[in-house]
N, C-alpha and C positions, 0 to 999 in steps of 0.2 A: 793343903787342899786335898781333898779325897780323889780318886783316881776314876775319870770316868767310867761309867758301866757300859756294859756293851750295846743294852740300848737308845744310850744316851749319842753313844757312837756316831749310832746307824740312823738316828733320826736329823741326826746333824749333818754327816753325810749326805741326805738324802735333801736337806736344804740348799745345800751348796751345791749339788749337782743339779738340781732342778730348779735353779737361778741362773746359772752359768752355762748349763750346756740345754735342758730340755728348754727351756722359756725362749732362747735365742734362737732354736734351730727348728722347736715346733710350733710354737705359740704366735711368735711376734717379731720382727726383726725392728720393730719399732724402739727407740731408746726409750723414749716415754713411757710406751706399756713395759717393757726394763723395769726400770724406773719406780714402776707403780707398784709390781711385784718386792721389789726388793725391798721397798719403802714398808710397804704392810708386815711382811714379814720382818722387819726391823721393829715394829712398833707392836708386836705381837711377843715379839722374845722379849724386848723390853719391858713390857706387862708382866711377863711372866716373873723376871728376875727383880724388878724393883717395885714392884704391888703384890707380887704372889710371893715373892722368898726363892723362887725357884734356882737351883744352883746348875755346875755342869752337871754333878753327879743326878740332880733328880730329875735330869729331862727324861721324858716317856712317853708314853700314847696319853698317860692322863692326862698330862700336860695339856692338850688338845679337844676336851671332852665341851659337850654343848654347853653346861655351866658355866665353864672357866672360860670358852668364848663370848656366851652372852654378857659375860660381866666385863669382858674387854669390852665390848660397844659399848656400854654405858659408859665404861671410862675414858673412853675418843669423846664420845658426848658431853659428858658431865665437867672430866679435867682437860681434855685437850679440846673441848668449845668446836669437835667437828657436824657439820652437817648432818642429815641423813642421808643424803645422796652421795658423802664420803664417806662414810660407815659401811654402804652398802657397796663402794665398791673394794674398800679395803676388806667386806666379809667375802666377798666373787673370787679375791687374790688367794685370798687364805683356804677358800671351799678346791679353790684349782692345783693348789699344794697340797691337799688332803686328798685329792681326788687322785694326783701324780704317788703317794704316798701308798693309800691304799692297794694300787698298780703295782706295786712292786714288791707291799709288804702285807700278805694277806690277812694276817691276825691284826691290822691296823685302819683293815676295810672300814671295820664299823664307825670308824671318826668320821671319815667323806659320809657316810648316810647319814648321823645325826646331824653334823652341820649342814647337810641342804635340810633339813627340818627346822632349821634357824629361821623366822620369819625376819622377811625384809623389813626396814625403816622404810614409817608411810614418809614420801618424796611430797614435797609443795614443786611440783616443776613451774620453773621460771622459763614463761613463753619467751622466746627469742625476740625483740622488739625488731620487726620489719623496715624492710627500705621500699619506697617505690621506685618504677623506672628513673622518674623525673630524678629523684633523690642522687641512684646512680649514675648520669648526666654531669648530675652536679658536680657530682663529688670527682668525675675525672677532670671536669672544666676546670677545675680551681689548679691543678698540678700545673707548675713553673717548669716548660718545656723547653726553659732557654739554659737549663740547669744537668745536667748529666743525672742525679741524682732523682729529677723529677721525669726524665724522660724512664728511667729503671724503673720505678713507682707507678708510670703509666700501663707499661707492658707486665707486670705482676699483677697489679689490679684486673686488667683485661683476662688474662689467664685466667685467675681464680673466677672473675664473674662468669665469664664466658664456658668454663668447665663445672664450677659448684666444686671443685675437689677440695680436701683437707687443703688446711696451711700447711702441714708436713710433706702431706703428697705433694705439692706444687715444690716446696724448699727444696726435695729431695731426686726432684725432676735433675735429670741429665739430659746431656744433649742426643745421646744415641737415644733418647724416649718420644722425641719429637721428629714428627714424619711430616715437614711442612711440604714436598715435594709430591708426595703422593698423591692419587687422584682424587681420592676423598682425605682432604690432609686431617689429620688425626694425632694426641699422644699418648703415649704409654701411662697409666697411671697404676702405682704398685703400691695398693693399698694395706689396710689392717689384715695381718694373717698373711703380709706376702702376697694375695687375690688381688690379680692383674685384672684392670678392666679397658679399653679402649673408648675414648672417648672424641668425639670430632669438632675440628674446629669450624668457625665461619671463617670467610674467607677477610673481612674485617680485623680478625685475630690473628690470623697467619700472616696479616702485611704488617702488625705490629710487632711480631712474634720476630718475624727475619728484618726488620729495622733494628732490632735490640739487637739480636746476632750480631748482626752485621760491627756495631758501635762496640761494642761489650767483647766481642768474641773474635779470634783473629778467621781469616778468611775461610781457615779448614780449622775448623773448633774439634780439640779432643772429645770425641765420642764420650769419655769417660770422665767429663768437666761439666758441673753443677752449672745450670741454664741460669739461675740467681746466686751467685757468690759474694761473699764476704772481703771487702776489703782489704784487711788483713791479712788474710791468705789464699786469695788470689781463685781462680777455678775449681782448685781440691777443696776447698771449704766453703758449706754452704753458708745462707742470710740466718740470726738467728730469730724464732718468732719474736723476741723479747723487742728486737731491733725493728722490725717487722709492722708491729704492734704500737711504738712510739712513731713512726712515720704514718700512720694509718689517723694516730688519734689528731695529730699536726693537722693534715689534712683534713679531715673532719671537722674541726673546728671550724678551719678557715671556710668550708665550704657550707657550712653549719650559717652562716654570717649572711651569706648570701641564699641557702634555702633552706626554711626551718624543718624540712624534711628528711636531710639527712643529720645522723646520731650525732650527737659530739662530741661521743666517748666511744665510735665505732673499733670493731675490733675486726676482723679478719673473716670472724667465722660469721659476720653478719651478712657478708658480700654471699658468702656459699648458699647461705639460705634464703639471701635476695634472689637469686637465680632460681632456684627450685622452686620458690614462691610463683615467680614471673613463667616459670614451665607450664606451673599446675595452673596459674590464669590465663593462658596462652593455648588452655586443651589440653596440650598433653597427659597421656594417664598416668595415674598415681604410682605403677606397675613399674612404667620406664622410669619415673624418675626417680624410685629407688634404687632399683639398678644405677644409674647413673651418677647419685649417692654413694652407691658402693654402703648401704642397707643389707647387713644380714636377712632382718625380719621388715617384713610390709608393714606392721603395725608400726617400727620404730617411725617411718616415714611418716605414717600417719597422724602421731602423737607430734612427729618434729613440727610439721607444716600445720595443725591443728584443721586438718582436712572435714569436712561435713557429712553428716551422715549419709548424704546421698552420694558423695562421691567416696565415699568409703566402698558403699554397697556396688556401687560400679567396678570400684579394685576387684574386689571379693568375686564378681562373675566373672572377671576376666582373666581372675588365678583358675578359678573353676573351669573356663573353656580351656587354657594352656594345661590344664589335668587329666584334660580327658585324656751378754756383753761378757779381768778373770782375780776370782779371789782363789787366794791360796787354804787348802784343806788343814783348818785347823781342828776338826775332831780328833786329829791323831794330839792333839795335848792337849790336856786339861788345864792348861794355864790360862790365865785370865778372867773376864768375865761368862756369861753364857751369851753374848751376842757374838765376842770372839773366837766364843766356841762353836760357834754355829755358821760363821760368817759374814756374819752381816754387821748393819753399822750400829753401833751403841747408842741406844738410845739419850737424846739430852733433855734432863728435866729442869 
């Protein structure tokens, strides 16, 4: 094997530190957005070495160029059967690598410019299929509260409805995030990007919220012990969604039996956007309940809840008044393949 080039080096370098230390400490502390990062750029080197020939010794900037990415999409599309709306986000991971790349490596600027000229995959968005109140009634009336298991299930469900927060935000809720004492009781929720937002309960959630405690948690609960934990490992380890998600569809079923209105393949994130539904039919403005979402952009809310144009135009004046995770550094050897040499996981075809 030829001996890597220097800037085969420095672009590999430049993956593996902006996986392991920039993505974790500026980006996202979430595993999942991790995860996704890593994932793309695995599937990108892979491209390159087992569809393009590309070795350690030829990685470079060309390697990177708008051609040789557009022809990766096609091949998630075509061989790997992905989406559009996984194409587009595995091109955002890749545009955010080129973008940290360019940053650091000036003559490698011009990559991050040509790939935001990459035109996105048109998206068929699949509307969120809705729950009404009635729906949600149901679906907690069915839960077996003579059962330890279902009374956990009660107070998780209540949470997520009652805040709309991620399933991860809620998993990764701690007990020092929950202010049930307070005047206005409230919890911590430590969203995408690390952006804390504050969120308050009823007073309905809060007497579910310290029954759970109460059963689940000894009488002085470690501040630093996950509010839903994992069997297996006790307070330090949280619920996983996977597990989360089989107790949700259970349910659903069963309550499915008894009201054709709730899903029978419900999932987690259906609850979140029951709530925000029931905000925005409830009056509330568009405005708060993205915030409350933890919404970057006002449009995203718009498009999630498939809001009207009259209440769009409402949002719109009321912006206008408030206007006024560690791999070890394998570019120091050229052994192996070039995912090895880059980092990342080897692609399996």
């Amino acid at each position: 094997m030829k001996k890597a080039k220097n800037e085969s080096i420095i672009i590999a370098r430049h993956i593996n530190t902006f996986l392991n230390e920039y993505v974790p400490s500026q980006k996202s502390r979430s595993n999942h957005t991790l995860k996704s990062y890593q994932y793309a750029l695995s599937l990108y080197i892979g491209f390159l070495e087992t569809e393009k020939g590309i070795s350690v010794e030829g990685l470079c900037g060309g390697c990177f160029s708008r051609t040789i990415i557009e022809e990766w999409l096609q091949w998630l599309m075509e061989q790997r059967g992905c989406s559009p709306e996984t194409c587009n986000n595995r091109l955002a991971s890749l545009r955010a690598f080129l973008k940290y790349l360019g940053g650091r490596e000036i003559r490698l600027l011009y990559l991050s410019e040509e790939a935001t000229r990459i035109p996105r995959k048109k998206e068929l968005r699949k509307k969120v299929k809705g729950m009404s109140k009635k729906a949600v009634q149901a679906l907690l009336a069915i839960l077996d509260l003579s059962t330890k298991s279902g009374r956990r299930d009660l107070a998780l469900m209540i949470i997520i409805y009652s805040t709309a927060a991620r399933m991860d935000e809620i998993l990764s809720l701690k007990i020092e995030q929950l202010h049930l004492d307070a005047e206005k009781p409230n919890v911590t929720i430590i969203g995408k990007g690390g952006k804390i937002r504050t969120l308050y309960l009823l007073p309905k959630a809060v007497a579910h919220l310290k029954k759970y405690l109460k059963e689940f948690h000894d009488n002085t609960p470690n501040p630093e012990a996950y509010v839903f934990y994992s069997r297996n490992t006790g307070p330090r380890g949280k619920m996983s969604q996977t597990g989360i998600n089989k107790q949700l569809k259970k349910h659903s079923r069963a309550a499915h039996e008894m009201c054709d209105e709730v899903p029978p393949d419900l999932h987690a994130h259906q609850l979140r956007h029951a709530k925000a539904s029931h905000w925005l039919e409830d009056g509330m403005n568009i405005v708060q309940i993205s915030f409350l979402l933890g919404h970057e952009q006002l449009q995203t809310t718009m498009v999630y809840l498939d809001v009207t144009t009259e209440q769009e135009l409402k949002a719109l004046v009321t912006l206008e008044d408030e206007n006024d995770k560690k791999v070890s550094k394998k570019w120091k050897s050229g052994k192996g393949g070039l995912a090895k040499f880059c980092g990342v996981k080897s692609l399996k075809m």
